[in-house]
N, C-alpha and C positions, 0 to 999 in steps of 0.2 A: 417573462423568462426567469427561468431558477438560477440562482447562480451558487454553484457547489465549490469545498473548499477543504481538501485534505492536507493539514499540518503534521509534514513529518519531520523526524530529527534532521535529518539532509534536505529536502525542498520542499514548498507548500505549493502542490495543486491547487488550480483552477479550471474549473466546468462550469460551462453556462448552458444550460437543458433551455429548449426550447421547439416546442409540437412534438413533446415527447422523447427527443432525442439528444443526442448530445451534439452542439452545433461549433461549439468553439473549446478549446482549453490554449491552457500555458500552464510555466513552473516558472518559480524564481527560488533563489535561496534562500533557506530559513534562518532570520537573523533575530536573536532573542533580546538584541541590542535597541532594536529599533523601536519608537512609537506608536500610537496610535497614530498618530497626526502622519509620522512618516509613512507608514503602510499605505495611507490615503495619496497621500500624493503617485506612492508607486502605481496604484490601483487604478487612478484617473488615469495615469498616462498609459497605462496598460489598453485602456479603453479607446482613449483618445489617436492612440496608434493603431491598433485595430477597428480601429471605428463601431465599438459599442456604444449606444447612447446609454449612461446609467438611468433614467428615466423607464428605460423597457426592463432592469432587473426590477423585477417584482415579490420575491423572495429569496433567499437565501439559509443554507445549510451547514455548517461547520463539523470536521472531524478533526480533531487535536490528539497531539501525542506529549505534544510540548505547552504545559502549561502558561507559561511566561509569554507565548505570544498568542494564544487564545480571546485574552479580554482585549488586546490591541487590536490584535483585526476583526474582531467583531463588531468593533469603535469603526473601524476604516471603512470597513463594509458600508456600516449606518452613515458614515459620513458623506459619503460618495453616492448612495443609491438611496439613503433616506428608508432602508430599510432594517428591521431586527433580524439576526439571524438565529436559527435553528442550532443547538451545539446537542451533538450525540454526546450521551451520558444518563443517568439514571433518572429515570422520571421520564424519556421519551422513547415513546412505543418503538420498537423496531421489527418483531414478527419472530424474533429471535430467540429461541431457549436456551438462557445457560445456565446446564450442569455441570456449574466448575466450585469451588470453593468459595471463592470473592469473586463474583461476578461485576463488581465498581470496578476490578483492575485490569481486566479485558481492554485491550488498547480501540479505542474508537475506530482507527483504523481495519483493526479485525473486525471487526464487527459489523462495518460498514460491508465491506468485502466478502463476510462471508453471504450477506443480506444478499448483497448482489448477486452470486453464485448461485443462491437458491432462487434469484427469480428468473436469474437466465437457464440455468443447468436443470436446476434439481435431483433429486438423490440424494443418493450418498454420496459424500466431497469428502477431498481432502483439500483442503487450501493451501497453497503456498505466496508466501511473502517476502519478497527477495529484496529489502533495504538496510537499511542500517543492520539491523538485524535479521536473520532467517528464519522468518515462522511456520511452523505447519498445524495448521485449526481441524480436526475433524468432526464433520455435520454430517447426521444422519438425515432422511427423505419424512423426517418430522419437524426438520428445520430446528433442533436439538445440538448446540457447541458442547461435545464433552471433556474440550479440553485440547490440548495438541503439545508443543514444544518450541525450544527457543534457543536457537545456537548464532552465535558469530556472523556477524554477514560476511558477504566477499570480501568488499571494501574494508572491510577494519580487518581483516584477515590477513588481504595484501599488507594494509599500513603496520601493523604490527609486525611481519616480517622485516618490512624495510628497517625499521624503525629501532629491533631488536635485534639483528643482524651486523654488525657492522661489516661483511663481504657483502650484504644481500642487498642488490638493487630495487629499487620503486622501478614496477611495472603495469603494466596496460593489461585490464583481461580482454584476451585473446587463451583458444585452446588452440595450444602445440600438436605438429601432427602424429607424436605417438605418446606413450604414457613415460617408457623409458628416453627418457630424454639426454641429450648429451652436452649440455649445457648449463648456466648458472640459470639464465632469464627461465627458458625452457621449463627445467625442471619446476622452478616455483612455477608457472604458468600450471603445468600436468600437477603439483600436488592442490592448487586455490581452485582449477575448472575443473578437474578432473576428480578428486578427491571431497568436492562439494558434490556433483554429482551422481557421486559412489555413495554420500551419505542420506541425499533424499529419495534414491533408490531402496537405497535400506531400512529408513525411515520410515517409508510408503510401504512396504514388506512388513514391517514390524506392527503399522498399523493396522494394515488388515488383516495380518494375522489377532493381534487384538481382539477387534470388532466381528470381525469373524465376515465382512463384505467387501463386495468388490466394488472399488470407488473411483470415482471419476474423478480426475487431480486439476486441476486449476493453479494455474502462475501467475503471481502480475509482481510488478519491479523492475525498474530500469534494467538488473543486470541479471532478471530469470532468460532472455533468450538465450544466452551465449552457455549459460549451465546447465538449462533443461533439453535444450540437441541434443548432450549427450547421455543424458539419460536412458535407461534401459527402458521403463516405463513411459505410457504414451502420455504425455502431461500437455494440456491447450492453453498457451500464454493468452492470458486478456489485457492486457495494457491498461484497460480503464473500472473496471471490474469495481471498484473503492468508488469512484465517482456514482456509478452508476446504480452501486449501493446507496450511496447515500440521497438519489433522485426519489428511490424508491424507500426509504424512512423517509425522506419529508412529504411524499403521498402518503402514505399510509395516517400519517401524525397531521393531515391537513386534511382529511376524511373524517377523523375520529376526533 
């Protein structure tokens, strides 16, 4: 069994691929405080609750955004399953072309994601990545990243209103049922889901206007369902999209 591992600034995915497929995941919080040793214990018990035997992971893969707990759970990994794991980063094949400036600064995460896309999708993509921050990757049907953009995610969006407001409440995303809204909550609601959604509408417009092709859009991020409904554009949330990139770099990099 593969066991896959995306570190984001908010939580660290886990994926355990097994006869090809993805058979198990969780998330837990990303804590740049913790050990190696600590993550190990998390790990085991994660197993031991779910009744994975670590004997059956057999390999392992890592995506990192957060440096600081990369070498820790790589350690936790090895310590727990007796295995080394794989870390996306330069030097390992991915299938991936990027035509960007610094190609080392490309977040593992995108990378992995966009892999993914091209082996489920293919085409022309546009990626979106809906965490901490909102990314948008655009891949040509050459499997070519030429780049994309990077705005604010929801989350630090809402928090920063709370936060910078002193009238303005912390709230729940939810989309209010009109855009003019008549309320305090409300209106923030209609400008964070409704006014994110106006901008990867436009976004998505701007690119293909760009590239000059009509692309197939792809979501994944806990909080792309609730802001790609309203979307003008037909966009397909994949929930697992990063994992399943990353099954497919460590075949590739386990072939070759």
């Amino acid at each position: 069994m593969l066991l896959t591992a995306d570190v984001g600034n908010t939580n660290i995915k886990l994926g355990i691929f097994e006869d090809d497929s993805l058979s198990f995941k969780l998330r837990f919080s990303t804590d740049t405080a913790k050990t190696g040793d600590e993550f190990a214990v998390q790990l085991y018990t994660f197993f031991q609750i779910y009744g994975i035997r670590s004997e059956d992971i057999t390999a392992s893969i890592i995506s990192s955004v957060v440096p600081k707990i990369t070498r820790p759970l790589r350690d936790a990994i090895f310590t727990v399953t007796g295995v080394k794991s794989l870390v996306v980063g330069p030097g390992l094949k991915t299938g991936l072309n990027l035509q960007i400036d610094r190609p080392e600064t490309l977040g593992a995460d995108i990378v992995a994601g966009c892999v993914g896309a091209c082996e489920k999708y293919g085409g022309d993509l546009i990626m979106i990545f809906m965490g901490t921050a909102t990314v948008l990757a655009y891949v040509d049907s050459s499997r070519t990243c030429y780049g994309g953009a990077i705005a604010p995610g929801v989350g630090i969006s809402m928090d920063a209103l709370a936060a910078g407001g002193a009238l303005l409440p912390a709230i729940d995303l939810k989309a209010p049922k009109k855009a003019v809204s008549t309320n305090t909550v409300d209106c923030m609601r209609s400008g964070v889901v409704f006014g994110t959604a106006c901008m990867l509408d436009g976004m998505i417009d701007m690119i293909s206007k760009e590239t000059g092709k009509v692309c197939r859009v792809i979501a994944t991020g806990g909080l792309a369902p609730e802001i790609t409904k309203n979307c003008r554009h037909d966009i397909t949330y994949d929930e697992n999209i990063i994992l399943d990139g990353l099954y497919c770099i460590y075949r590739k990099n386990r072939r070759e």
